[in-house]
N, CA, C and O of each residue as an XYZ file, in Angstrom:
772
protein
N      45.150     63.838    -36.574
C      44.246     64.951    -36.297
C      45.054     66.214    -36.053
O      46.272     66.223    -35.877
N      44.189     67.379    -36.059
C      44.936     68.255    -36.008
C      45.805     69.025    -34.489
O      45.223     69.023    -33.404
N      46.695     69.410    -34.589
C      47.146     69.836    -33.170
C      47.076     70.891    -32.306
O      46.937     71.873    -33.035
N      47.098     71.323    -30.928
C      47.134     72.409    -30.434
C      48.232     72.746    -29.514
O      48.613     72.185    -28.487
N      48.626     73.739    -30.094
C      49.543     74.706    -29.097
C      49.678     75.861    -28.560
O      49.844     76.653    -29.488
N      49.699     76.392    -27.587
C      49.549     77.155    -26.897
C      51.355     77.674    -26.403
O      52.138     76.890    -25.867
N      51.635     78.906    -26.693
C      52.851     79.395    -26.793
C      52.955     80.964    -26.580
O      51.970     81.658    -26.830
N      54.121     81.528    -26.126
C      54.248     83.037    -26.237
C      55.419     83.396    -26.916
O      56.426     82.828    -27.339
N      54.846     84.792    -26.872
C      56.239     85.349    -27.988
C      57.832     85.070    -27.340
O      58.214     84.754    -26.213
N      58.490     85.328    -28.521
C      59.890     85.242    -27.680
C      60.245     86.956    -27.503
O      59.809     87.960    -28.067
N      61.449     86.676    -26.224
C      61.783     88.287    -26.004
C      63.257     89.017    -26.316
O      64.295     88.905    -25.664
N      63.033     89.721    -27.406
C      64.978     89.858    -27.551
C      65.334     90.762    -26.460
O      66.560     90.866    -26.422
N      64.774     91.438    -25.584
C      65.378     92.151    -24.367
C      64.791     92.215    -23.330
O      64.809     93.244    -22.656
N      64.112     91.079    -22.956
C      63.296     91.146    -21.523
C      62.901     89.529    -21.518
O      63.380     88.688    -22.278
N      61.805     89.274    -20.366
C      61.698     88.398    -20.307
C      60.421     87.331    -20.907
O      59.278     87.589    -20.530
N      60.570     86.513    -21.548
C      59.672     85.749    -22.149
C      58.371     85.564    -21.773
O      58.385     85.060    -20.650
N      56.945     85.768    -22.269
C      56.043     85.192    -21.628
C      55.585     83.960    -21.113
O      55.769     82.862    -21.639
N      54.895     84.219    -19.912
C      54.872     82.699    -19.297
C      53.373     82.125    -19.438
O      52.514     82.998    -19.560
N      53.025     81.071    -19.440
C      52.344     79.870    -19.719
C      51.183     79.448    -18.140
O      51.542     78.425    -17.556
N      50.612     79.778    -17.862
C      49.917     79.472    -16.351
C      48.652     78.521    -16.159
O      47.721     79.268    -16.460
N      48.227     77.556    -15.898
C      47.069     76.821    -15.887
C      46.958     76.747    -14.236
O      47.568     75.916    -13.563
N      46.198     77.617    -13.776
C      45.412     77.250    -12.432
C      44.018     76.933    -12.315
O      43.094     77.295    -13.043
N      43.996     76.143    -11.206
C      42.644     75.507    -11.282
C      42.215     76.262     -9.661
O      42.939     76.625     -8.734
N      40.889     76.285     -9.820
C      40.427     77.316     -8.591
C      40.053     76.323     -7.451
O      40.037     75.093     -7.504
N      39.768     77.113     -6.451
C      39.676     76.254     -5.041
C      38.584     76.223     -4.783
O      37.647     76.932     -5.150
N      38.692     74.659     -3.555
C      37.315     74.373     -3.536
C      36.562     74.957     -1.826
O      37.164     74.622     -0.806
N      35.468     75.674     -1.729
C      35.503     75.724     -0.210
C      34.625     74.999      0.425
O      34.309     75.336      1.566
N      34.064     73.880     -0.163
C      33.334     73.179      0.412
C      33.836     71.681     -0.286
O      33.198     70.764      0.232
N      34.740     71.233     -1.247
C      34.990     69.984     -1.259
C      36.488     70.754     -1.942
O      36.841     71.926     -1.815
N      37.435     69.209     -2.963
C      38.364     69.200     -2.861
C      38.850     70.428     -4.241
O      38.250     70.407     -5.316
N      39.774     71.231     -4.013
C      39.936     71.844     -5.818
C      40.112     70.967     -6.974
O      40.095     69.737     -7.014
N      40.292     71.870     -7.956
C      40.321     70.889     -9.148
C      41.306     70.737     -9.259
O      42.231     71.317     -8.689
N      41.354     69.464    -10.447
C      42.509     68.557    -10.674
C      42.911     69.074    -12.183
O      42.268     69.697    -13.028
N      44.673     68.385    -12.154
C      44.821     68.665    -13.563
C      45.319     67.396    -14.028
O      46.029     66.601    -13.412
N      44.825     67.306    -15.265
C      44.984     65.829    -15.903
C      45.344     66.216    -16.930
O      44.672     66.959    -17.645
N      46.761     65.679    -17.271
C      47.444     65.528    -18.390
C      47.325     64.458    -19.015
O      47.857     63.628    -18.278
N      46.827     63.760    -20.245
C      46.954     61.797    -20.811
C      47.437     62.268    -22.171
O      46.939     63.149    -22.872
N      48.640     61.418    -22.441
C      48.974     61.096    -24.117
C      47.763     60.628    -24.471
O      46.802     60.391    -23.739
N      47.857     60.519    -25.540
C      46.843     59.784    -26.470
C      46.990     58.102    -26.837
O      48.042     57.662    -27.299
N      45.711     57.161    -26.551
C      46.105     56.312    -27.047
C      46.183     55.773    -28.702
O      45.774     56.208    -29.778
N      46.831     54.760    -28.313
C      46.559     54.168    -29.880
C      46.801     52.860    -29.783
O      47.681     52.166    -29.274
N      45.162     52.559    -30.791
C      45.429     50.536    -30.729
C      45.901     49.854    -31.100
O      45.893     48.632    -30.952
N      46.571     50.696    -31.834
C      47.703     49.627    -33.228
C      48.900     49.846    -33.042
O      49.596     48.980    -33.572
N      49.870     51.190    -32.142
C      51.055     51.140    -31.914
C      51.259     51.674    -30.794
O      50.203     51.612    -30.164
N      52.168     52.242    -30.115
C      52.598     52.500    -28.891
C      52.074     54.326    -28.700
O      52.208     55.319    -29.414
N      51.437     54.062    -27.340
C      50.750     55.477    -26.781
C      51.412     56.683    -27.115
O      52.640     56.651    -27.198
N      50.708     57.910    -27.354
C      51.720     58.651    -27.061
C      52.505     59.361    -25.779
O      52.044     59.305    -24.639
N      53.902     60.120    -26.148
C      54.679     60.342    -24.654
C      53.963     61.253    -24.406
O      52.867     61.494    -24.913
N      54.823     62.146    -23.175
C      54.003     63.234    -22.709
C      55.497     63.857    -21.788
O      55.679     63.486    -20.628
N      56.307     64.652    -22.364
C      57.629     65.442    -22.017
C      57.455     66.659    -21.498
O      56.739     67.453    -22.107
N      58.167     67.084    -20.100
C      57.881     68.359    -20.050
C      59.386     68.496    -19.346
O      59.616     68.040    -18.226
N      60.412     69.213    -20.187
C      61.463     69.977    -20.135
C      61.431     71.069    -19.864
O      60.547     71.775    -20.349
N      62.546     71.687    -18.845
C      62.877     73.312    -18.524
C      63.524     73.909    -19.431
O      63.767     73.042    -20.271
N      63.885     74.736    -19.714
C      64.282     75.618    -21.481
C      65.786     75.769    -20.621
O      66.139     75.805    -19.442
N      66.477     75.839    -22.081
C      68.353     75.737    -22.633
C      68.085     77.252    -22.093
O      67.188     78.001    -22.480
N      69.212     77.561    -20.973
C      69.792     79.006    -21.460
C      71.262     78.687    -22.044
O      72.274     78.215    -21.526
N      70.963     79.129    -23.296
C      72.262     78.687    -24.161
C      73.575     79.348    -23.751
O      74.611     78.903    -24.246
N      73.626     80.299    -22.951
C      74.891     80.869    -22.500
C      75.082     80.406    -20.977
O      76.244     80.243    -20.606
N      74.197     80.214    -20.195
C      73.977     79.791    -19.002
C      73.510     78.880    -18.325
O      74.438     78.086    -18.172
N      72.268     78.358    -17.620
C      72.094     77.309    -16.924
C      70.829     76.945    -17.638
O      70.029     77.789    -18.041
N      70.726     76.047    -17.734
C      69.114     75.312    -18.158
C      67.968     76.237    -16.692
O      68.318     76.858    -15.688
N      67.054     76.016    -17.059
C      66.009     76.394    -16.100
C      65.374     74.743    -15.126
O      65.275     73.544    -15.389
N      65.106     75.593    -14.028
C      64.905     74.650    -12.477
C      63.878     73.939    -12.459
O      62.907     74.573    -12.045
N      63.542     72.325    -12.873
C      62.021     71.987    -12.528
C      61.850     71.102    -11.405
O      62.531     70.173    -10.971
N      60.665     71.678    -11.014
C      60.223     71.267     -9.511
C      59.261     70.598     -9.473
O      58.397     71.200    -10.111
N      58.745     69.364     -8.965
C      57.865     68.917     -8.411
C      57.459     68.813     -6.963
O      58.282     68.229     -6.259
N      56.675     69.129     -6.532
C      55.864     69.103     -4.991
C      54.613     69.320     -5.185
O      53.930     69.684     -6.141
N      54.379     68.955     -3.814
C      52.700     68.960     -3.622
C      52.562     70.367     -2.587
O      53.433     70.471     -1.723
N      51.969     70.963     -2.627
C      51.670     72.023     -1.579
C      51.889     71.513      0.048
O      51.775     70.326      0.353
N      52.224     72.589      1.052
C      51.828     72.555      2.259
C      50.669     71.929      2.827
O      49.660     72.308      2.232
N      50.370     70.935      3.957
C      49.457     70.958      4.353
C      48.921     71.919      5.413
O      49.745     72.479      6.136
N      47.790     72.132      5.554
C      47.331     72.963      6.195
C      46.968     72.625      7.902
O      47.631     71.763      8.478
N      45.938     73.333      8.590
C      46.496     73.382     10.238
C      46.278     71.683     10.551
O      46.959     71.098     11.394
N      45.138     70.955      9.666
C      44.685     69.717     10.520
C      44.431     68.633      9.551
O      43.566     67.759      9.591
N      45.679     68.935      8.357
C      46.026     67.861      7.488
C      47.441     67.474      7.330
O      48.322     67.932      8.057
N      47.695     66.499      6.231
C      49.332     66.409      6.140
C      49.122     65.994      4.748
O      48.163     65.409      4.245
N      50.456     66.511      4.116
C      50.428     67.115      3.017
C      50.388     66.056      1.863
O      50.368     64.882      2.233
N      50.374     66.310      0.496
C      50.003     65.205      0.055
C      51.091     64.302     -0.719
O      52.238     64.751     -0.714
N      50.877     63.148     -1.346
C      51.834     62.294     -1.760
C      51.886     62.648     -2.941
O      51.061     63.255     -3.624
N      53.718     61.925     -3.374
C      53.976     62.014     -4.648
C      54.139     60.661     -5.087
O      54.795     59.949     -4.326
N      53.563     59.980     -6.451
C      53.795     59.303     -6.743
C      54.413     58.797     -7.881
O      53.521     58.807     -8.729
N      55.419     58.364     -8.383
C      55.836     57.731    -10.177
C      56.189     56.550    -10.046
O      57.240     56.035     -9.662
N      54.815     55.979    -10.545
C      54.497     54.109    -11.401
C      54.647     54.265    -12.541
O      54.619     55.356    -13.110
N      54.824     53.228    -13.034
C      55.157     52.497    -14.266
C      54.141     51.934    -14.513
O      53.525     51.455    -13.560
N      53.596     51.787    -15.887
C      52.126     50.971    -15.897
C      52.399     49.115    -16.172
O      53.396     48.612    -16.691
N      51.411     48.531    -15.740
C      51.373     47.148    -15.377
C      51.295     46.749    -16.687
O      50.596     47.258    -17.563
N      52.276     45.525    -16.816
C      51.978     44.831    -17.920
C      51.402     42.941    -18.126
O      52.014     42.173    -17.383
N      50.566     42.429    -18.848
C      50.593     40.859    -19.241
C      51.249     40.746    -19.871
O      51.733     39.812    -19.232
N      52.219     40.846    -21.149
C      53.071     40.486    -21.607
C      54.657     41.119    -21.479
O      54.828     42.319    -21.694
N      55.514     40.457    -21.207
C      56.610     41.259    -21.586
C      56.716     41.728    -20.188
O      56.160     41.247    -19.200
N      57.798     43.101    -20.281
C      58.277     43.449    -19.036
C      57.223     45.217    -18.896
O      56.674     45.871    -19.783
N      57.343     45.486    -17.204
C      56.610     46.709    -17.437
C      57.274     47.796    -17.341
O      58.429     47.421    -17.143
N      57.247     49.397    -17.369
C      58.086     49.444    -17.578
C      59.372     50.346    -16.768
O      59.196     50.414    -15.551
N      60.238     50.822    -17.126
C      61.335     51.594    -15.698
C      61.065     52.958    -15.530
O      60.594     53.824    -16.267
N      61.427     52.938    -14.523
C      61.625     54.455    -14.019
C      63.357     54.762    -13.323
O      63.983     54.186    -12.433
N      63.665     55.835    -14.146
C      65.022     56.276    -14.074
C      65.531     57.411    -13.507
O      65.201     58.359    -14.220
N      66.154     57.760    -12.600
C      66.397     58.895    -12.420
C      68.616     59.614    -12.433
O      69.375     59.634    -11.464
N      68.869     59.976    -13.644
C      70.023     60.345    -13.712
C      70.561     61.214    -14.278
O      70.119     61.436    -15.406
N      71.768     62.123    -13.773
C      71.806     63.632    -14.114
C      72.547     63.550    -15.078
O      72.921     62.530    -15.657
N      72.837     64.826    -15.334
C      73.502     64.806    -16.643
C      75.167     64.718    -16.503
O      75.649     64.667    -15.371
N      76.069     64.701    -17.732
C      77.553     64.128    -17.540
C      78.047     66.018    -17.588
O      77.328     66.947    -17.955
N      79.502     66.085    -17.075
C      79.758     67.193    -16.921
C      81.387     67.341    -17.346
O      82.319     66.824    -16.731
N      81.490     68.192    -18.573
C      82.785     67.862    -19.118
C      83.518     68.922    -18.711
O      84.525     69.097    -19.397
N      83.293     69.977    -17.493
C      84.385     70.894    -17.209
C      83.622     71.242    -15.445
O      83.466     72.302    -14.839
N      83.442     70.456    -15.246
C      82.622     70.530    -13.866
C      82.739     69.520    -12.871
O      83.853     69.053    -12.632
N      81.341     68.969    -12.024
C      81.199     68.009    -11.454
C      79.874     67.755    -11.646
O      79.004     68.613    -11.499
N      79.665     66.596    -11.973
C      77.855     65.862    -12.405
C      77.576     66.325    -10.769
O      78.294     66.466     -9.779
N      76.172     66.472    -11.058
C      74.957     66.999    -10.750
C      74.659     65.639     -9.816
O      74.441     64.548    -10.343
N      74.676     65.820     -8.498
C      74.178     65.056     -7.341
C      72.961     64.031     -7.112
O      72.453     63.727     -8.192
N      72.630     63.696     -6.510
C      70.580     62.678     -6.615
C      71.287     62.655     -5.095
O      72.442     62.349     -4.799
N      70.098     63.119     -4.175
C      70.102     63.250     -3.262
C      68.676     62.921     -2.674
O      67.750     63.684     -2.949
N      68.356     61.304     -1.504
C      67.156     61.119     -0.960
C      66.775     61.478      0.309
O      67.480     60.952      1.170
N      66.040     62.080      0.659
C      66.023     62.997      2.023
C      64.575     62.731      2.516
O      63.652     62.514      1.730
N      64.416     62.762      3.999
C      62.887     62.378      3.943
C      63.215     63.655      5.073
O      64.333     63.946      5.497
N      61.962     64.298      5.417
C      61.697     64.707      6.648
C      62.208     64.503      7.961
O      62.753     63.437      8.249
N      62.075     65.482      8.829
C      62.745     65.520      9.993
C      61.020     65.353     10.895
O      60.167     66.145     10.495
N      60.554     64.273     12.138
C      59.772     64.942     12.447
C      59.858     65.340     14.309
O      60.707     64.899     15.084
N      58.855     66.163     14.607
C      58.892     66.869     15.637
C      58.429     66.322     16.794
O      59.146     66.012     17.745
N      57.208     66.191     16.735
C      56.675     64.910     17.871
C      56.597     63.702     17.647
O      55.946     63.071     18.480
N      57.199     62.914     16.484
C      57.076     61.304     16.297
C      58.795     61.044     15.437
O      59.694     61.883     15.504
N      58.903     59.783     14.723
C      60.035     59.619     14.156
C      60.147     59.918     13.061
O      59.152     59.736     12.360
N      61.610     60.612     12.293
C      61.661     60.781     11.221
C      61.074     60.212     10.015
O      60.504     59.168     10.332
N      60.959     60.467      8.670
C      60.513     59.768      7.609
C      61.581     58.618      7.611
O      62.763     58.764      7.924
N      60.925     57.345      7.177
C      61.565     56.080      6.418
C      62.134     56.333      5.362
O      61.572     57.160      4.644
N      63.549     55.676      4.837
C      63.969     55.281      3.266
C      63.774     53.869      3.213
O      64.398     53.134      3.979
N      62.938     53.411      2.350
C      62.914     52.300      1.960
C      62.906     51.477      0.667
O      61.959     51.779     -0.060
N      63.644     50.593      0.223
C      64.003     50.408     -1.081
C      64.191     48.779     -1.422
O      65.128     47.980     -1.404
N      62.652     48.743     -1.769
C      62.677     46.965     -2.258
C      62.319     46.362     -3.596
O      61.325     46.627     -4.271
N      63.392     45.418     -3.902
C      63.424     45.027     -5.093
C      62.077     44.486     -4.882
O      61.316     44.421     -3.917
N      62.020     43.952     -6.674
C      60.258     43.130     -6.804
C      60.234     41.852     -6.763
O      61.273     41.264     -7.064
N      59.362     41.286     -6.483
C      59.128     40.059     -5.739
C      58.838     39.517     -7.063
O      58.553     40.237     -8.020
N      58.923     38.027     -7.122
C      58.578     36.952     -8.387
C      57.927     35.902     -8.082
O      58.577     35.102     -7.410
N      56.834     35.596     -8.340
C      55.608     34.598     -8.387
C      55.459     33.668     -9.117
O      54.522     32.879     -8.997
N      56.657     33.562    -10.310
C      57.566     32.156    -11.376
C      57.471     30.959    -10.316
O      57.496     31.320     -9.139
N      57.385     29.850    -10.516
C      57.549     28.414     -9.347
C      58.563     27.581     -9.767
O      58.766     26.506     -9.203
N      59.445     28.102    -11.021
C      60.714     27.198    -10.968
C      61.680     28.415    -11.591
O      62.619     28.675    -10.838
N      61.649     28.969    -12.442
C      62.909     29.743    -13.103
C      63.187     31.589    -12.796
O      63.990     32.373    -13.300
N      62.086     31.770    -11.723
C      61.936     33.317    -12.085
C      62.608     33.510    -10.254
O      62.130     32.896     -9.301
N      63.395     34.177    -10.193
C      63.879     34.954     -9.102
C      63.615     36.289     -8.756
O      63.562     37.178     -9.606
N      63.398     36.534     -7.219
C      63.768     38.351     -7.398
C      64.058     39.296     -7.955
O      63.973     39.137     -9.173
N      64.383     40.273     -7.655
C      64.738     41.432     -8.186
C      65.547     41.375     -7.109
O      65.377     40.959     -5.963
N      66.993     42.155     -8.007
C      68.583     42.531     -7.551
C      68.758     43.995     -7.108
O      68.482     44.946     -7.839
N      69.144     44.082     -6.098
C      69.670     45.462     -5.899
C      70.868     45.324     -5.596
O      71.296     44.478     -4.810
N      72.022     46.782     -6.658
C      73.018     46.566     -6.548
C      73.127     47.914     -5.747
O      72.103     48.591     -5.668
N      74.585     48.483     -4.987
C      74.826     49.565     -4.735
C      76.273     49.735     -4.966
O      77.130     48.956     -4.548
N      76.526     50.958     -5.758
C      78.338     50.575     -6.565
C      78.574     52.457     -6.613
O      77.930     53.383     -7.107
N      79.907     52.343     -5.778
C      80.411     53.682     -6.411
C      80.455     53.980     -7.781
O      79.834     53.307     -8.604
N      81.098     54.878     -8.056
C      81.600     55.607     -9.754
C      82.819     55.506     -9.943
O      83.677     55.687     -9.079
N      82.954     55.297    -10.745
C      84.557     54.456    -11.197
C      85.511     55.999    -11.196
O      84.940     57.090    -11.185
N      86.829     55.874    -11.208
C      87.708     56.776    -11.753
C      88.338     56.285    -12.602
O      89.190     55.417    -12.410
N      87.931     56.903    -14.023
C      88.796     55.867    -15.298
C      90.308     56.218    -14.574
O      90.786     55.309    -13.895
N      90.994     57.352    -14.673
C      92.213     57.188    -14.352
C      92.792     57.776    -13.206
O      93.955     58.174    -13.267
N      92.026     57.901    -12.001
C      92.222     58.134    -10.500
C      91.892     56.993    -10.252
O      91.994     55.884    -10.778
N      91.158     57.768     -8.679
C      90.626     56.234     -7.857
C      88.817     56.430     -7.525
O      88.278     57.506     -7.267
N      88.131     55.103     -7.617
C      86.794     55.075     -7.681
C      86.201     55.883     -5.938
O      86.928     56.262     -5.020
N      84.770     55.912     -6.013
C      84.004     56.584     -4.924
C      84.239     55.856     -3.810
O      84.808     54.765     -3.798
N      83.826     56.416     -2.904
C      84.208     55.607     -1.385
C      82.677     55.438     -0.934
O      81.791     56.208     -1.303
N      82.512     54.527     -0.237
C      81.390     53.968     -0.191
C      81.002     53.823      1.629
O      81.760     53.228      2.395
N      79.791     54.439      2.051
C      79.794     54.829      3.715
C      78.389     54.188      4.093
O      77.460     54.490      3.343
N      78.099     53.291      5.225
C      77.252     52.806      5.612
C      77.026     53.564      6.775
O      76.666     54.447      5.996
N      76.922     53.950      7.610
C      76.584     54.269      8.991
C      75.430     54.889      9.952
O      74.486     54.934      9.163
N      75.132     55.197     10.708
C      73.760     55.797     11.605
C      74.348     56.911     12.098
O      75.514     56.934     12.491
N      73.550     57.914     12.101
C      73.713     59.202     12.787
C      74.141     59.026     13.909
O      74.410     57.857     14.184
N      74.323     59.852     14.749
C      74.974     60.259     16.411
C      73.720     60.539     16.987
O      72.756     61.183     16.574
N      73.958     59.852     18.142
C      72.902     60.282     18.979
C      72.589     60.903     20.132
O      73.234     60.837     21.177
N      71.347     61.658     19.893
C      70.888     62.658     20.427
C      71.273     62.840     22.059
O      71.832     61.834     22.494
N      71.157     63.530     22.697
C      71.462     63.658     24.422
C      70.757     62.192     25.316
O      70.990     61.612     26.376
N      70.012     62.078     24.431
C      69.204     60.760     25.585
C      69.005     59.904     25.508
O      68.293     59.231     26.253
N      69.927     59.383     23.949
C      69.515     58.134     23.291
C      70.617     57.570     22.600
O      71.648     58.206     22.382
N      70.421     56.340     22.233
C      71.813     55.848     21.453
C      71.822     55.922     20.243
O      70.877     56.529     19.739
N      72.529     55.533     19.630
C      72.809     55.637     18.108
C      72.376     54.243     17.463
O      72.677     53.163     17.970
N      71.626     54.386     16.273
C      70.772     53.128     15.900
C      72.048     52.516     15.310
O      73.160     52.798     14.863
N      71.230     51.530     15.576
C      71.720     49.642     14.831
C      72.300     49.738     13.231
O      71.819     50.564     12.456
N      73.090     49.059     12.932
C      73.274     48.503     11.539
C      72.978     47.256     11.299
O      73.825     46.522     11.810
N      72.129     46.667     10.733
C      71.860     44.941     10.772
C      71.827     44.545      8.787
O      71.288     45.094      7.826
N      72.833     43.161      8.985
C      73.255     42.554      7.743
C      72.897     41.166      7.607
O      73.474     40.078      7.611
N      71.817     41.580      7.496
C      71.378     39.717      7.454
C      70.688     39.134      5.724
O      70.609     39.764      4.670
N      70.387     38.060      5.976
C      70.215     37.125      5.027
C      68.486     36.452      4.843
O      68.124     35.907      5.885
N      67.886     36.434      4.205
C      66.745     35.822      4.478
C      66.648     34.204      4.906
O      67.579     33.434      4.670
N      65.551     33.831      5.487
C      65.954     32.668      5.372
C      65.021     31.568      4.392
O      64.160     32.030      3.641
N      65.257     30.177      4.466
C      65.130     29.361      3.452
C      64.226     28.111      3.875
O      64.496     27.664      4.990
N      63.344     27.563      3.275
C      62.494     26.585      3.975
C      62.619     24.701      3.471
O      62.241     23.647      3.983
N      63.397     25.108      2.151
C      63.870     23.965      1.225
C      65.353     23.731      0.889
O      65.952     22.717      0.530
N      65.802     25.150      1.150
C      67.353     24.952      0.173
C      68.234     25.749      1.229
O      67.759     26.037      2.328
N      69.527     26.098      0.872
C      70.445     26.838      1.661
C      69.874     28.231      1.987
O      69.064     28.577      1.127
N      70.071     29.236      3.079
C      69.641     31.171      2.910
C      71.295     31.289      2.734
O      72.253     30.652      3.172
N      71.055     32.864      1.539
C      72.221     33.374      1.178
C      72.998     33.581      1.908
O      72.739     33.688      3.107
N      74.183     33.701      1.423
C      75.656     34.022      1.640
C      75.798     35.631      2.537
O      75.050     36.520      2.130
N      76.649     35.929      3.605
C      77.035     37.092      3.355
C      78.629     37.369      3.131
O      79.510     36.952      3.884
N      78.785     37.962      2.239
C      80.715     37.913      1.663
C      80.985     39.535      2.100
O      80.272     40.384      1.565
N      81.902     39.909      2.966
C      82.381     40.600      3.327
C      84.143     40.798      2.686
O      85.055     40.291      3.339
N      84.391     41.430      1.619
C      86.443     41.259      1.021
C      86.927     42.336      0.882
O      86.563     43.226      1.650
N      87.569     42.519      0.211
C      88.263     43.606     -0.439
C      88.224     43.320     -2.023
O      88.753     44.109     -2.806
């Protein structure tokens, strides 16, 4: 079928036109939503749905941001979410997040940060592999955690520890344990060099 695009001119001495979709507010229920969907198809694989920041070919690529707005005096603000859609056959599918390689620089950081809060406890990091419901051959999900190699230096250094604590309190726990087992041995913990 046929396609639509929506585009602005380019600018040889100023700045490019920009592209805006706002949706108006609501004052008696919630504003509107924006819904982006590829297209399906029944006979081969959906279509994608890409949204890249533009090459400055002499300079830096352009900044993309995701967030949700501020909440306001007697809400809290809203969630972000990226799933993978569920599958019956086969595997479903990943979600990746990794920067780009840097041949006269230093690669580009991934940094997880939660909130600081004021009258209760900071935000959680939490990070769990997927569980398996197989009854003889199917195991967990693996989580590895591995510095970055130095092909010809020396690899990343690798830091576990808890913040310092505050004037009135101690400094939290580190705990390394093992699950345990109701039929067979609970894992190993290997501590080497």
């Amino acid at each position: 079928s046929g396609a639509v695009a929506v585009k602005t001119g380019a600018a040889t001495s100023g700045t490019a036109g920009s592209v805006s979709l706002v949706i108006g507010s609501g004052d008696t229920s919630t504003g509107g939503r924006v819904v982006v969907n590829a297209g399906e198809s029944t006979a081969h694989t959906g279509g994608s749905v890409s949204v890249i920041s533009g090459l400055g070919s002499a300079t830096s690529s352009g900044v993309f941001s995701i967030k949700t707005a501020d909440a306001g005096a007697n809400g809290v603000s809203g969630a972000l979410h990226f799933n993978s859609g569920t599958t019956s056959k086969g595997s479903s599918g990943s979600i990746t997040l990794e920067t780009g390689a840097a041949t006269k620089g230093t690669a580009g950081s991934i940094s997880v940060v939660t909130g600081s809060g004021a009258a209760g406890a900071g935000g959680r990091v939490s990070m769990n592999a997927g569980s398996s419901t197989a009854t003889s051959s199917g195991t967990g999900g693996m989580m590895s955690l591995m510095t970055g190699a130095g092909t010809t230096t020396s690899s990343g250094g690798f830091s576990v520890r808890t913040a310092i604590a505050g004037t009135n309190g101690v400094s939290g726990a580190l705990s390394f344990r093992t699950g345990g087992a109701t039929t067979g041995s609970s894992g190993d913990v290997a501590v080497k060099t």
